[in-house]
C-alpha positions in Angstrom: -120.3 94.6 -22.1 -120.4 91.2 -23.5 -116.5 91.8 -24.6 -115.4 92.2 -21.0 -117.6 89.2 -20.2 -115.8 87.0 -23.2 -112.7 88.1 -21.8 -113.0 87.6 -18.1 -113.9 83.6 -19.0 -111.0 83.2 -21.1 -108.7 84.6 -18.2 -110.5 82.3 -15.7 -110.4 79.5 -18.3 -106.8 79.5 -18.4 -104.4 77.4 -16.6 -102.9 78.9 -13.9 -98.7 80.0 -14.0 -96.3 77.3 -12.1 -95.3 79.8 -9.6 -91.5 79.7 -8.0 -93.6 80.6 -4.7 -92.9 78.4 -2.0 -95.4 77.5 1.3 -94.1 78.6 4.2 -93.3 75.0 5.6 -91.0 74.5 2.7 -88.5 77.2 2.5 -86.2 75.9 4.9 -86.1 72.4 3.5 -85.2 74.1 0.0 -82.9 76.3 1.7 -80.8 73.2 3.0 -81.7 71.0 -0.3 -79.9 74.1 -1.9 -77.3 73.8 0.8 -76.2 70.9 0.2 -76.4 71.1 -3.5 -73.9 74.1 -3.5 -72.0 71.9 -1.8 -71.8 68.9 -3.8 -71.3 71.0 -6.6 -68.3 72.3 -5.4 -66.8 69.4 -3.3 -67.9 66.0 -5.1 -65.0 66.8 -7.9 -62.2 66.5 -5.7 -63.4 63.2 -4.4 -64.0 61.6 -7.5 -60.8 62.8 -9.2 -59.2 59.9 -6.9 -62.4 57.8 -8.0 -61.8 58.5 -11.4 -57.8 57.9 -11.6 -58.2 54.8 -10.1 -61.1 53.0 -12.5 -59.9 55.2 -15.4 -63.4 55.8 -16.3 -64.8 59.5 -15.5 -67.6 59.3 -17.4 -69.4 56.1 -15.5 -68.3 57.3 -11.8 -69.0 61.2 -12.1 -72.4 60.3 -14.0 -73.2 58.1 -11.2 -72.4 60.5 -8.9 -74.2 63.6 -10.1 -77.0 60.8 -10.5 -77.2 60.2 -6.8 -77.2 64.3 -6.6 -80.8 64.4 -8.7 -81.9 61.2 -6.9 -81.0 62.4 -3.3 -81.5 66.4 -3.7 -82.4 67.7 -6.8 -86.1 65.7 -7.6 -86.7 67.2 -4.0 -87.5 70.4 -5.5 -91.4 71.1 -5.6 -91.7 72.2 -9.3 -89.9 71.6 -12.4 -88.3 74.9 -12.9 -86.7 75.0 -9.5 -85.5 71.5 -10.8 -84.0 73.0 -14.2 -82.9 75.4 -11.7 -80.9 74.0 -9.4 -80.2 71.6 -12.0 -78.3 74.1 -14.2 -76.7 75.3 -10.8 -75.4 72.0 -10.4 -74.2 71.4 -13.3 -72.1 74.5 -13.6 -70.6 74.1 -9.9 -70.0 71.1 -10.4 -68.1 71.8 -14.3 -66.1 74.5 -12.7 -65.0 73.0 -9.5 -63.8 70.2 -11.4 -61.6 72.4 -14.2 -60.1 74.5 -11.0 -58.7 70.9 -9.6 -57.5 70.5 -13.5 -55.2 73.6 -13.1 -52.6 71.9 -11.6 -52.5 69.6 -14.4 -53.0 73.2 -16.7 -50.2 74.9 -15.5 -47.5 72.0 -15.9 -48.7 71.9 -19.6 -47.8 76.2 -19.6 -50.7 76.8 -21.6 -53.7 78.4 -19.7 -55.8 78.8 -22.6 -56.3 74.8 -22.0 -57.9 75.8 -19.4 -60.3 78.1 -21.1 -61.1 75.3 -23.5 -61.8 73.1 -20.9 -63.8 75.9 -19.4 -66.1 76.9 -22.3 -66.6 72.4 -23.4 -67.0 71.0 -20.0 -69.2 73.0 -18.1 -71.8 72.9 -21.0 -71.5 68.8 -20.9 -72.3 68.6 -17.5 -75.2 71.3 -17.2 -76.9 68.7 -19.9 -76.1 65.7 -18.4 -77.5 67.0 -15.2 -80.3 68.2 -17.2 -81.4 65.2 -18.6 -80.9 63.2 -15.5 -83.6 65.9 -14.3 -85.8 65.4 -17.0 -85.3 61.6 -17.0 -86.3 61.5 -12.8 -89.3 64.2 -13.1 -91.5 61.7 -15.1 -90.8 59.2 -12.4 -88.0 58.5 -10.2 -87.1 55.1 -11.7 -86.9 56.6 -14.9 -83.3 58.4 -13.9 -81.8 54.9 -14.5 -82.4 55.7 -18.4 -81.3 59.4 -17.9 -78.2 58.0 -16.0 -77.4 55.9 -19.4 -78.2 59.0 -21.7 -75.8 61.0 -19.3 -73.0 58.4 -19.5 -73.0 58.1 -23.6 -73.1 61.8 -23.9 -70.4 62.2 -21.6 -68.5 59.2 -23.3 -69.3 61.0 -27.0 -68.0 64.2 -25.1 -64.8 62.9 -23.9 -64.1 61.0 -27.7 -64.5 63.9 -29.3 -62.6 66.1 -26.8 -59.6 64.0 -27.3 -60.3 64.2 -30.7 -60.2 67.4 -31.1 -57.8 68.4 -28.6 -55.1 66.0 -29.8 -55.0 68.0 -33.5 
């Protein structure tokens, strides 16, 4: 008896689970946060390859664009794992909208396994950028300005080693 009793207060001493278990208010607004995030995912690379071949610098305007993603859409999300989430979503939309625009660029080169590198590098460097814009904005919102920075250098570090590595 006094086992079952020890063990009933340590279940109801411990903290409850972050459930993925929305109110019923919220599920629509999610459902068009994750509208739009889809969205942006897919769509945002073809405006900022213009962006990007006009400044020359892809790391500073898609960094600041995936930034205004978090800001606007993503820290929207009621808990942090539907913010990993979506984040990881994003991230990987994002990564392979933007190679598919590449293949243009791919298929005048003639080799496709280009694209495959470009496949299995990028997409992994923008899921963690995204990520730790995420992480950055859920302490506090203000805080994604530093995440923004660390997503910028990594991206930077990325791209210099990319070249790098791909020029060999």
């Amino acid at each position: 008896m006094k086992n079952m009793s020890k063990q009933s207060e340590i279940k109801s001493n411990s903290p409850p689970k972050e459930s993925l278990r929305l109110p019923t208010g919220q599920v629509f607004e999610v459902a068009i946060y994750g509208v739009f995030l889809f969205a942006a995912g897919l769509v945002l690379p073809v405006f900022l390859i213009f962006i990007v071949r006009f400044t020359g610098y892809s790391e500073i305007v898609e960094e600041i664009a995936k930034a205004l993603v978090v800001f606007f859409l993503i820290l929207n999300f009621p808990s942090l794992k539907q913010k990993i989430g979506v984040g990881i979503l994003f991230g990987f939309l994002f990564g392979l909208s933007e190679n598919f625009f590449y293949l243009n660029q791919i298929f005048q080169l003639g080799d496709f396994g280009v694209f495959w590198q470009r496949f299995l590098w990028t997409v992994p460097m923008h899921i963690i950028t995204v990520l730790v814009m995420v992480f950055a904005g859920s302490v506090k919102k203000w805080v994604l300005i530093f995440g923004l920075v660390g997503a910028v250098i990594l991206h930077a570090l990325f791209n210099s080693i990319a070249v790098e590595f791909l020029m060999r």
